[in-house]
N, C-alpha and C positions, 0 to 999 in steps of 0.2 A: 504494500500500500504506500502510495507518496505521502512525505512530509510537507508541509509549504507553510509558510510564512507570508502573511498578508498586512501589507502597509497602503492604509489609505488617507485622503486627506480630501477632506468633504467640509462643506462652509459646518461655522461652528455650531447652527441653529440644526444641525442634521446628522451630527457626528451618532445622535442615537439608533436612527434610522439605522445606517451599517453594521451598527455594535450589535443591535439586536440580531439583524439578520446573520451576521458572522457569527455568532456566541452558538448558534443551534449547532455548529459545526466542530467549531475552535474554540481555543482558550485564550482571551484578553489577557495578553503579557506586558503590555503596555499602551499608554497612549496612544491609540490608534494604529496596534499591532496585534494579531494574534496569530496565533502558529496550531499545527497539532495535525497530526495522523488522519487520511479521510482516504476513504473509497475513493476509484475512479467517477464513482456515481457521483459522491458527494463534490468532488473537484469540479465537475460539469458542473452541478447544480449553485455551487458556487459562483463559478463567471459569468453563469445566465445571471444570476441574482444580482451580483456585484454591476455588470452592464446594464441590468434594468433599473439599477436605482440612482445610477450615476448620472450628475446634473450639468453642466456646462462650466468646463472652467476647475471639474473634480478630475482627481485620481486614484488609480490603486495600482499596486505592484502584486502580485504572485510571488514568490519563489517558492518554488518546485522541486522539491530534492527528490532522490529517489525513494529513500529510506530513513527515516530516523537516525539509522545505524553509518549514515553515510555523511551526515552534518556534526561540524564539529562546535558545539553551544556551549561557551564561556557564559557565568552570568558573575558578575559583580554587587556583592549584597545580596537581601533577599531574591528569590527566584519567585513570582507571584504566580507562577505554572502551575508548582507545589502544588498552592493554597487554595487554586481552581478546581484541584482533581478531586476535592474533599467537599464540593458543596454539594 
């Protein structure tokens, strides 16, 4: 299954819009990042989502890793990944 990491940057009245839509998938690691292991299903469903809510003037990035096993993830201080996987 791909790993990816998704950074997007959407006007500020709307950043919730994406966060929800992301969160059913990924884990919010940070402001306007989240990462985490998905089906090829869930990756489609992802960029449909992510291009149907995107407004003029917004972005987002992918990264696509292959595997989990395949990224090399430094985190500095707490890791809020952790604290995600427990709610």
């Amino acid at each position: 299954m791909p790993y990816v990491v998704v950074v997007y940057d959407v006007e500020a009245d709307r950043t919730r819009i994406m966060l929800k839509f992301l969160r059913q998938y990924l884990v919010h690691v940070q402001n306007s990042v989240l990462e985490g292991q998905v089906t090829e299903g869930d990756l489609e469903a992802i960029r449909a989502g992510i291009d149907d809510r995107l407004e003029d003037g917004e972005s987002t990035i992918i990264y696509h890793v292959g595997s989990e096993k395949l990224l090399d993830r430094t985190v500095f201080g707490d890791d809020p990944a952790e604290d995600d996987q427990f709610l």
